[in-house]
N, CA, C and O of each residue as an XYZ file, in Angstrom:
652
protein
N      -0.327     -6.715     -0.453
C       0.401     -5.747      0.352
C       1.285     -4.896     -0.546
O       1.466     -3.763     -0.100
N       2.019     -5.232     -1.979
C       3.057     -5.078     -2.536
C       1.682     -3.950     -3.443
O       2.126     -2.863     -3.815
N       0.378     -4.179     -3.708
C      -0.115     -2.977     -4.092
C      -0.498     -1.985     -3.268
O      -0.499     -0.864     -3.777
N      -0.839     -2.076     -2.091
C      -0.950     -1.068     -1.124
C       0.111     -0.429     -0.828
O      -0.142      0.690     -0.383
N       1.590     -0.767     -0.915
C       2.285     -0.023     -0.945
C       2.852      1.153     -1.800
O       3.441      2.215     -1.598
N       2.245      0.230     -3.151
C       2.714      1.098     -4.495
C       1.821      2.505     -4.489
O       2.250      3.626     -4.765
N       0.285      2.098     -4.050
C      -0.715      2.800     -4.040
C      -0.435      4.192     -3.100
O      -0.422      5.388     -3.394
N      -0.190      3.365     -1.676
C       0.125      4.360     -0.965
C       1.200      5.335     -1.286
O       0.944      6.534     -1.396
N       2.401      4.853     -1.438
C       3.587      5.811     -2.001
C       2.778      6.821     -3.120
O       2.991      7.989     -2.793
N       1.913      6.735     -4.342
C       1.355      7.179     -5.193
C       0.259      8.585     -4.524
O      -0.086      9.646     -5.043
N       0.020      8.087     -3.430
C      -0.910      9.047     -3.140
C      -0.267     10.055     -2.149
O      -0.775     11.159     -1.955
N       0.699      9.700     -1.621
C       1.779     10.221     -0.266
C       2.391     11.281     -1.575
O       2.238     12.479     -1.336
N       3.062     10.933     -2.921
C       3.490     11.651     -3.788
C       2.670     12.870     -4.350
O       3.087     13.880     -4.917
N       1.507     12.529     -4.064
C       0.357     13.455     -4.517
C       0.015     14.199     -3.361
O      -0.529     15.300     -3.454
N       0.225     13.804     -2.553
C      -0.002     14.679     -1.318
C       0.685     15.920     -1.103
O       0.261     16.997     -0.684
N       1.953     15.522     -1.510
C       3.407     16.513     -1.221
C       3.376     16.952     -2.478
O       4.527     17.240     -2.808
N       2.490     17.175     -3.482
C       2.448     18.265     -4.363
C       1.102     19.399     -4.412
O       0.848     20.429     -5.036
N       0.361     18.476     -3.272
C      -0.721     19.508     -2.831
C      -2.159     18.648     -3.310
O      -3.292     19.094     -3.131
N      -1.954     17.782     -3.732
C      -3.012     16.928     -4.177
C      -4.023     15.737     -3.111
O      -3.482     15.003     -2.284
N      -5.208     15.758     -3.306
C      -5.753     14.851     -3.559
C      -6.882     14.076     -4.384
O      -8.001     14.563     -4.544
N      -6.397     12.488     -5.037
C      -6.942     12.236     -5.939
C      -8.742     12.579     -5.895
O      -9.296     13.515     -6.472
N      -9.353     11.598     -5.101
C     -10.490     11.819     -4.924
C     -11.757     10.824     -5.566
O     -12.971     10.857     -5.360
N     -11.007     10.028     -6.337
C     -11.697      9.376     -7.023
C     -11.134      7.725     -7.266
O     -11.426      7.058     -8.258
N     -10.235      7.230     -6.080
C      -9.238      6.506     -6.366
C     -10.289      5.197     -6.185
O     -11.149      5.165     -5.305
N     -10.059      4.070     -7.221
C     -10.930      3.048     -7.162
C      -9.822      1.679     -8.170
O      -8.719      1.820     -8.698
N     -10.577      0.661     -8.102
C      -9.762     -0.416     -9.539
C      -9.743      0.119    -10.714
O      -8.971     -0.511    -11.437
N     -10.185      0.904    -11.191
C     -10.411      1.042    -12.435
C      -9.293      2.170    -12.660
O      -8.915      2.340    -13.819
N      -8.682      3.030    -11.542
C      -7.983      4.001    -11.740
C      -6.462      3.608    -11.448
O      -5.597      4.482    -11.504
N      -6.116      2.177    -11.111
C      -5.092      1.191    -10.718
C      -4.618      0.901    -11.995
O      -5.493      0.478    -12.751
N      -3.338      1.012    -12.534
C      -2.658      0.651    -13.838
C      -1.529     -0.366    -13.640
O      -0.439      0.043    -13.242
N      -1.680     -1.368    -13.834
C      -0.350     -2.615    -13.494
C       0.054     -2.407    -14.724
O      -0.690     -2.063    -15.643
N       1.622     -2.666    -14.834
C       2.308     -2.170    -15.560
C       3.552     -3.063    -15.523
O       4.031     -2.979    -14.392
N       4.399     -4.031    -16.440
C       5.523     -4.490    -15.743
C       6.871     -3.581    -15.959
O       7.433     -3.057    -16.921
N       7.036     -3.654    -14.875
C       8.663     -2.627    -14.649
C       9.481     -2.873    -15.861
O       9.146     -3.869    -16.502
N      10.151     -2.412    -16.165
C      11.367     -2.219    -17.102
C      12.668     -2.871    -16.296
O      13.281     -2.564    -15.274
N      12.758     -3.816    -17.181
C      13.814     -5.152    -16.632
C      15.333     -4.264    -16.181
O      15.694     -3.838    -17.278
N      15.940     -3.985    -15.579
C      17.110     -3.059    -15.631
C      18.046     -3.349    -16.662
O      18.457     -4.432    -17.079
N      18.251     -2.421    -16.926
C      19.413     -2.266    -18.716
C      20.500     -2.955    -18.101
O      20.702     -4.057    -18.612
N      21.384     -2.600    -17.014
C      22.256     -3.906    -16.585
C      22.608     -4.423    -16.205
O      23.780     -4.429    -15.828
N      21.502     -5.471    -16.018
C      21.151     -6.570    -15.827
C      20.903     -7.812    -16.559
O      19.730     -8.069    -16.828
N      21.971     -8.752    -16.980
C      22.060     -9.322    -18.064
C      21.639    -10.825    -17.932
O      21.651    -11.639    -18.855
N      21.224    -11.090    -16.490
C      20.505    -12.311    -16.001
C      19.690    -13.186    -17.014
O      18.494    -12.915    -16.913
N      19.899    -13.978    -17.792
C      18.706    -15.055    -17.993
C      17.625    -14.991    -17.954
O      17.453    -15.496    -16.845
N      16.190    -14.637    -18.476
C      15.088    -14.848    -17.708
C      14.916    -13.424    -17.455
O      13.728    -13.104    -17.395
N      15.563    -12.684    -17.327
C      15.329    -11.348    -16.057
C      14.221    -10.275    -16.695
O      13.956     -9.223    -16.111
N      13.559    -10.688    -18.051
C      12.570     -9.696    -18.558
C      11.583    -10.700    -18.492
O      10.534    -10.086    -18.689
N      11.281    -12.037    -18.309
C      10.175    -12.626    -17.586
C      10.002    -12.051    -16.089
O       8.843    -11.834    -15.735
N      10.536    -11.914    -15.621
C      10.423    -12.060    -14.022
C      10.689    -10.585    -13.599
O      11.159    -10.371    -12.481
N      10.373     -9.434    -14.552
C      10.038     -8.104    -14.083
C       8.813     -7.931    -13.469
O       7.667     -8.166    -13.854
N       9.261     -7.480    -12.446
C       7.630     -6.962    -10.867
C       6.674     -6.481    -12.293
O       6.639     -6.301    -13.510
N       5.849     -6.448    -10.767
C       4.026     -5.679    -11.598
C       4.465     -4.011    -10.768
O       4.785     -3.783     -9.602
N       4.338     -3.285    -11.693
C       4.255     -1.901    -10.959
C       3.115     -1.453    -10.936
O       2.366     -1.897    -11.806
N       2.540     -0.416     -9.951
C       0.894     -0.092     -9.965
C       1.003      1.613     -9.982
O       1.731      2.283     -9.249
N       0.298      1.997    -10.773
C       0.029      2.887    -11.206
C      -1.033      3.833    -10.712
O      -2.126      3.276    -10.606
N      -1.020      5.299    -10.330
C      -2.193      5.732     -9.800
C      -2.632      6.534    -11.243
O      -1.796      7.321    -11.686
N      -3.753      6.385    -11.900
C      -4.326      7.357    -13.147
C      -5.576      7.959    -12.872
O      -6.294      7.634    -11.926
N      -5.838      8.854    -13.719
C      -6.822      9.667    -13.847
C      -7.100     10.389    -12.416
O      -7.738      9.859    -11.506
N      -6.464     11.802    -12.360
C      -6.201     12.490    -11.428
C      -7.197     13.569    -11.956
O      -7.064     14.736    -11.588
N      -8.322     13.151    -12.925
C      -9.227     14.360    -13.873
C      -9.862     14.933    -12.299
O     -10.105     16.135    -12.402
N     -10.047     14.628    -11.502
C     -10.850     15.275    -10.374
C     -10.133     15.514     -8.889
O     -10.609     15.763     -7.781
N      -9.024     15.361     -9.282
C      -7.585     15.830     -8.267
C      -8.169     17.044     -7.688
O      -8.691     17.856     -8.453
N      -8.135     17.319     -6.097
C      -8.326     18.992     -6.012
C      -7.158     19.428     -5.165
O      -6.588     18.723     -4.333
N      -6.888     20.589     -5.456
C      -5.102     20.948     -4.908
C      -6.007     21.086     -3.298
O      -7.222     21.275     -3.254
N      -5.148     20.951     -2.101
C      -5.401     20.965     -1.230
C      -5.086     22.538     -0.328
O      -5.380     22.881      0.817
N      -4.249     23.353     -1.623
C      -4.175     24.872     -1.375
C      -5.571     25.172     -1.023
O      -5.833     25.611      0.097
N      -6.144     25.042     -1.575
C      -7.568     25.735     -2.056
C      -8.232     25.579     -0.887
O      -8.515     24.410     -0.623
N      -8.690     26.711      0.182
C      -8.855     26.077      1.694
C     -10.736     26.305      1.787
O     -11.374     25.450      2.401
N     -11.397     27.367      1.206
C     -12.500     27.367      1.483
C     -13.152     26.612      0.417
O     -13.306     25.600      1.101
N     -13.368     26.475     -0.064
C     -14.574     26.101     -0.876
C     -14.163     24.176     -1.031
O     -13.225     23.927     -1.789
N     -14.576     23.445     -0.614
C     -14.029     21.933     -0.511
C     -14.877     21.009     -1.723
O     -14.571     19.887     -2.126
N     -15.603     21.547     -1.994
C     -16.560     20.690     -3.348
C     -16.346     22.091     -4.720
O     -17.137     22.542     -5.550
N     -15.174     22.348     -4.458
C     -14.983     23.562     -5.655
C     -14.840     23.174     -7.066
O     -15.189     23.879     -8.013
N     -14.398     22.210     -7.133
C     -14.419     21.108     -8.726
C     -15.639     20.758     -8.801
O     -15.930     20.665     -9.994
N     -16.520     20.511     -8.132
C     -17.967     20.285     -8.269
C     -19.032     20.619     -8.972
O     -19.703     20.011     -9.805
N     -19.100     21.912     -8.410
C     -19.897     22.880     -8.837
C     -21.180     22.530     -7.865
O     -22.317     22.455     -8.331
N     -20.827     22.277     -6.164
C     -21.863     22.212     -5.535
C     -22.796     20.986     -5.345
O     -23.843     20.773     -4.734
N     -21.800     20.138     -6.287
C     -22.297     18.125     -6.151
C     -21.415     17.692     -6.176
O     -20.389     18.162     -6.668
N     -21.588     16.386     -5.508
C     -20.861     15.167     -5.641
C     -19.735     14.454     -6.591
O     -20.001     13.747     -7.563
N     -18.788     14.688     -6.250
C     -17.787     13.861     -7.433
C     -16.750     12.582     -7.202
O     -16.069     12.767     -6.193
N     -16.563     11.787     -7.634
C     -16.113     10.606     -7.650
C     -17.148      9.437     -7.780
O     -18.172      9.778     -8.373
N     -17.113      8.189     -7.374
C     -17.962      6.899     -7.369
C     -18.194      6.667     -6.277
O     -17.364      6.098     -5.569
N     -19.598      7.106     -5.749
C     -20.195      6.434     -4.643
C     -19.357      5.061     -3.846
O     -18.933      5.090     -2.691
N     -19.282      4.167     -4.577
C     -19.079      3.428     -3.634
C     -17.714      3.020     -3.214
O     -17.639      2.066     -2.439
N     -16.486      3.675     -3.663
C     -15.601      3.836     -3.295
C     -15.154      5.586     -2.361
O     -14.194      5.809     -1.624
N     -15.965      6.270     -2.669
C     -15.570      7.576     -1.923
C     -15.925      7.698     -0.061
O     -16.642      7.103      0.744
N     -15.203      8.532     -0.042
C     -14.949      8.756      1.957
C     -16.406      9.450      2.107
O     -16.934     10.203      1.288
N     -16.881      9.058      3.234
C     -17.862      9.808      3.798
C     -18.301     11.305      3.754
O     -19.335     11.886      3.426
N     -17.222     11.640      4.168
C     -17.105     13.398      3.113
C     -17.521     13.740      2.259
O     -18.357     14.641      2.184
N     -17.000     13.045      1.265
C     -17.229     13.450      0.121
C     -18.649     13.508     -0.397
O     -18.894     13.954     -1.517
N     -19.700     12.998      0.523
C     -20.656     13.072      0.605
C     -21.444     14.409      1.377
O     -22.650     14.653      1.430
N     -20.587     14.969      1.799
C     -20.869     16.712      2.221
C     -19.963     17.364      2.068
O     -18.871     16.942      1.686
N     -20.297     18.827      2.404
C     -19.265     19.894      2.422
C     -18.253     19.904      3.451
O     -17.783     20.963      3.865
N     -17.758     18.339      4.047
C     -16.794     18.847      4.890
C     -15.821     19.038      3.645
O     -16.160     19.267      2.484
N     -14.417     18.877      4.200
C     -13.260     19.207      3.706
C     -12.665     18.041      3.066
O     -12.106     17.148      3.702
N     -12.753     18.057      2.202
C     -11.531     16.388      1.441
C      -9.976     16.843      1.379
O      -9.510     17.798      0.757
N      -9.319     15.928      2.168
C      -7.907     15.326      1.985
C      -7.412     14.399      1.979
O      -8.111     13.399      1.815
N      -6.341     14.288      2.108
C      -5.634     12.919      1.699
C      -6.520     11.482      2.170
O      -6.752     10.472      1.506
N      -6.969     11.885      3.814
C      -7.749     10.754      4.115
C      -8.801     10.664      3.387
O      -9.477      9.712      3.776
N      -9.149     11.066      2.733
C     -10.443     10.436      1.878
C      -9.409      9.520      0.659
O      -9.901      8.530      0.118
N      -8.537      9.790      0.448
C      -7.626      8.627     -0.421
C      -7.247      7.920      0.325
O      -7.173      6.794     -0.165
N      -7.018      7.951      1.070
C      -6.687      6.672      2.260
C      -7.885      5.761      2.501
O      -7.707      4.560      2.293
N      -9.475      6.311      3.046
C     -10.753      5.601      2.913
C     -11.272      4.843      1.689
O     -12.000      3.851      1.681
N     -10.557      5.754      0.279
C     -11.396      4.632     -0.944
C     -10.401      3.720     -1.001
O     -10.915      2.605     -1.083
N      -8.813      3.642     -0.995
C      -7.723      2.613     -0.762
C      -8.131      1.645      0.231
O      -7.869      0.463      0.013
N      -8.716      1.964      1.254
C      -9.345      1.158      2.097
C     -10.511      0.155      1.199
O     -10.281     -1.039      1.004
N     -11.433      0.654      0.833
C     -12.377      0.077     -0.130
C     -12.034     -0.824     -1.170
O     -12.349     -2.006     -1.315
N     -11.173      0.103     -2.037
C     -10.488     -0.451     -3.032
C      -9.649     -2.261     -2.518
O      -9.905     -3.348     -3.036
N      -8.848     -2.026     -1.593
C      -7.810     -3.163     -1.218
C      -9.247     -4.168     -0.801
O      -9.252     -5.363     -1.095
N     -10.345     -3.555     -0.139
C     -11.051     -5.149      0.691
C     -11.708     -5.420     -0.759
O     -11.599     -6.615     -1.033
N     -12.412     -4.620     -1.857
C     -12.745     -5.206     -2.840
C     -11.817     -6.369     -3.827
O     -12.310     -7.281     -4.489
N     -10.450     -6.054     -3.708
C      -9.632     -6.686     -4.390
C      -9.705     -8.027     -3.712
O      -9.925     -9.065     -4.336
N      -9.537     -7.977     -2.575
C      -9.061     -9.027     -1.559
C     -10.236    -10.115     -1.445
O     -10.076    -11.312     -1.208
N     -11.679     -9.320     -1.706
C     -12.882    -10.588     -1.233
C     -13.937    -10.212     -2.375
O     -15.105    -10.525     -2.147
N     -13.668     -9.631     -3.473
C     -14.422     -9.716     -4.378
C     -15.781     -9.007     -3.875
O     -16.834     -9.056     -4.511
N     -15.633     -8.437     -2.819
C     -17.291     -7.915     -2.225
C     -17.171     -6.166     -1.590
O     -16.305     -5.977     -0.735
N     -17.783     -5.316     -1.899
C     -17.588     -3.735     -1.518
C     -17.818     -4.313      0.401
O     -18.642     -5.176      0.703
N     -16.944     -3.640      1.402
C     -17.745     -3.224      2.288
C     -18.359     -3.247      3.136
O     -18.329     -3.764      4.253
N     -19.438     -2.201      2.191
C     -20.960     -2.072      2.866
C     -21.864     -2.516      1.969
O     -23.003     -2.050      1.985
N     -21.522     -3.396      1.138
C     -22.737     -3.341      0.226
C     -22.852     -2.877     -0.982
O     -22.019     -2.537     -1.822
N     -24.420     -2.917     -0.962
C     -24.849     -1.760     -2.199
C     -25.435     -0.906     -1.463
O     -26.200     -0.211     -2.130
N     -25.402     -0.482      0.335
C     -25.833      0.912      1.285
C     -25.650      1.519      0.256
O     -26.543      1.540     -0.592
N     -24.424      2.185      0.052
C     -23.398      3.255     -0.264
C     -24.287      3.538     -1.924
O     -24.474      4.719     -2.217
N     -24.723      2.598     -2.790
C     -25.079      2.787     -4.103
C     -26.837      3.464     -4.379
O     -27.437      3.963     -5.331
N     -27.232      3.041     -2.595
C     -28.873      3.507     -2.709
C     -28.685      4.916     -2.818
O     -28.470      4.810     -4.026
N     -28.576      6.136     -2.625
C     -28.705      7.484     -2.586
C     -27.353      7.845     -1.952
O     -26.592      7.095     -1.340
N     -27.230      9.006     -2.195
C     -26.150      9.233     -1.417
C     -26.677     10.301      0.108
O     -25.734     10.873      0.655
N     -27.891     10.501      0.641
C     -28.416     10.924      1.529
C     -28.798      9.703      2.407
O     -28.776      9.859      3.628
N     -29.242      8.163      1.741
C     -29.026      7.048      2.938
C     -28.223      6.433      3.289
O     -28.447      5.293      3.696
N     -26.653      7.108      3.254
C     -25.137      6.509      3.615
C     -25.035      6.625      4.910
O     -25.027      7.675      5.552
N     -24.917      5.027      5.496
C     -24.840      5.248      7.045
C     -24.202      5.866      7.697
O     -23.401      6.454      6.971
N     -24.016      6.177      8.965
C     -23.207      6.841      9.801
C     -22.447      6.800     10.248
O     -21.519      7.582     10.458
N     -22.772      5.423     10.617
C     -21.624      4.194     11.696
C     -22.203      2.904     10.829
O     -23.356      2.722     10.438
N     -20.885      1.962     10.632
C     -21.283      1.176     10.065
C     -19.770      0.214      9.799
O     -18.847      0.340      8.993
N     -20.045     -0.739     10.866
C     -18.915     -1.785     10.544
C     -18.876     -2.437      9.738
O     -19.837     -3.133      9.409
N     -17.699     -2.435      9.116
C     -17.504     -3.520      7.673
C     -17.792     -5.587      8.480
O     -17.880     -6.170      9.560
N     -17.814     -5.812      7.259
C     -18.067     -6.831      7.945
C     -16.986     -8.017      7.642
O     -17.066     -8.684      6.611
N     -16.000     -8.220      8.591
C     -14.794     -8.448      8.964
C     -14.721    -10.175      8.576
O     -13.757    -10.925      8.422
N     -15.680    -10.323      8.527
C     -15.608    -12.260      8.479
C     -15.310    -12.324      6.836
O     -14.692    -13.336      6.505
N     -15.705    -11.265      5.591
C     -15.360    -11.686      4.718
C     -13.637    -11.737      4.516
O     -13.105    -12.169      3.493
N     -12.982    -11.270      5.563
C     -11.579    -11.222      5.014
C     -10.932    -12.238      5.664
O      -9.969    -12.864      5.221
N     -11.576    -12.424      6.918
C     -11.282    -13.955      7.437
C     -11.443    -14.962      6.143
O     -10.498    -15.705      5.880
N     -12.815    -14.998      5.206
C     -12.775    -15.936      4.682
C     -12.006    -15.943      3.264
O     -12.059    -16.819      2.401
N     -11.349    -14.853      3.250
C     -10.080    -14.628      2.004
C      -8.993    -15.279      2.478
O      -8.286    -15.987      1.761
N      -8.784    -15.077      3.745
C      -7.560    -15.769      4.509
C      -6.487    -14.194      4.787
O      -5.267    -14.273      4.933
N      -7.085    -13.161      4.805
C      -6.335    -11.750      4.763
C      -5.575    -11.588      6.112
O      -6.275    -11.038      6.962
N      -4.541    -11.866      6.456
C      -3.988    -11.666      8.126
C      -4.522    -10.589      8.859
O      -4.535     -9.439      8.420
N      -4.988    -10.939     10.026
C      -5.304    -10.224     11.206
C      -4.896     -8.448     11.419
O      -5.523     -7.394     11.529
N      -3.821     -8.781     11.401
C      -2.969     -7.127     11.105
C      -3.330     -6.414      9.653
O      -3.737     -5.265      9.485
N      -3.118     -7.223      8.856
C      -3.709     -6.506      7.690
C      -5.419     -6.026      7.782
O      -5.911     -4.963      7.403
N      -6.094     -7.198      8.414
C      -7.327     -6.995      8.495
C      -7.729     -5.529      9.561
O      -8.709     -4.787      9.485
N      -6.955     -5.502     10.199
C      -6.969     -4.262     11.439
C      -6.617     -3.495     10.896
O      -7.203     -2.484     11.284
N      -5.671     -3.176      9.828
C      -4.947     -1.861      8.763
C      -6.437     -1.127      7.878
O      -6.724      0.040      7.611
N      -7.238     -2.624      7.580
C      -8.672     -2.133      6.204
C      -9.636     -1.867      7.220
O     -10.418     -0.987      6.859
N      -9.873     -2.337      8.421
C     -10.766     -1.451      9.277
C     -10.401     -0.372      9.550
O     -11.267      0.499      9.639
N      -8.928     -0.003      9.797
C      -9.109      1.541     10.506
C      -8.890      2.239      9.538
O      -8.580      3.346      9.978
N      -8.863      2.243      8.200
C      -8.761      2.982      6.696
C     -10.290      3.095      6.812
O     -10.801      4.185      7.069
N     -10.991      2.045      6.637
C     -12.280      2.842      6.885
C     -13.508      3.486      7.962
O     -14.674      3.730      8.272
N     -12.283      3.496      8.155
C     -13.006      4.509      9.505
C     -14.108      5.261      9.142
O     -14.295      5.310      7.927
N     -14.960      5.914      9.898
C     -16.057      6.619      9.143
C     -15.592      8.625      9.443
O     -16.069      9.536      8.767
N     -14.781      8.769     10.382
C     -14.527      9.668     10.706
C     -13.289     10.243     10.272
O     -12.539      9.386     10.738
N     -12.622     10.968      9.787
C     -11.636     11.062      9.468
C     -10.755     11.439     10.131
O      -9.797     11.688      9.400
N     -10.511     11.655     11.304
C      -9.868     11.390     12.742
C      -9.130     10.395     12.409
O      -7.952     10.212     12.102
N     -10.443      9.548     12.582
C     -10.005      8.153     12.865
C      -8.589      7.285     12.211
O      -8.366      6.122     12.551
């Protein structure tokens, strides 16, 4: 939860500068330990500095000014990693923030159960990406992921961006 928050704040920050990442996955997650506070003269207190999480590689960030052209970093294809990207991003709708909200979705159930999802759907083509397609909820039961949390990673991946 303590990275979904970091994550989220990271992308909410990027939002309010006109950004979205677009490509947000584990590999773009930087743990980092905080800087023990200067004064703070506690015992121990530079063992027991938090993990901070990091959002990197913003190389495919697209400002969200930019209103017509939505695959304009592209050049008319696909950008980010299949199997973390929003449904969108698989056409010319429009990418925003919720498509960082959908791979955070991805991202957190991969962390949580070691398993994408949907699979390897998402890795066959990117023209046989289902439509509708419920995650399948028993793997987070069998992580032990709470109910509410589990209801937070379903409606992140929503397939609609409504949703």
């Amino acid at each position: 939860i303590d990275i979904a928050l970091q994550v989220s704040s990271a992308l909410a920050a990027a939002e309010n500068q006109g950004l979205v990442h677009r490509d947000l996955k584990p590999a773009n997650l930087m743990f980092v330990a905080a800087a023990p506070d200067a004064n703070d003269s506690s015992p121990g207190k530079a063992e027991k500095a938090d993990t901070v999480v990091k959002v990197i590689d913003f190389g495919v960030a697209k400002a969200l000014v930019e209103k017509p052209d939505a695959m304009g970093l592209t050049h008319g294809g696909f950008v980010g990693t299949p199997a973390f990207a929003s449904p969108e991003q698989f056409t010319d709708a429009p990418v925003d923030v919720r498509s960082d909200i959908y791979s955070l979705g991805v991202t957190l159930w991969y962390l949580l159960t070691g398993h994408m999802p949907f699979g390897d759907r998402v890795l066959k083509g990117l023209d046989e990406r289902p439509a509708v397609v419920r995650p399948p909820i028993e793997q987070l039961k069998a992580a032990g992921v709470p109910p509410r949390f589990s209801a937070l990673l379903v409606a992140m991946l929503a397939i609609e961006p409504a949703a």
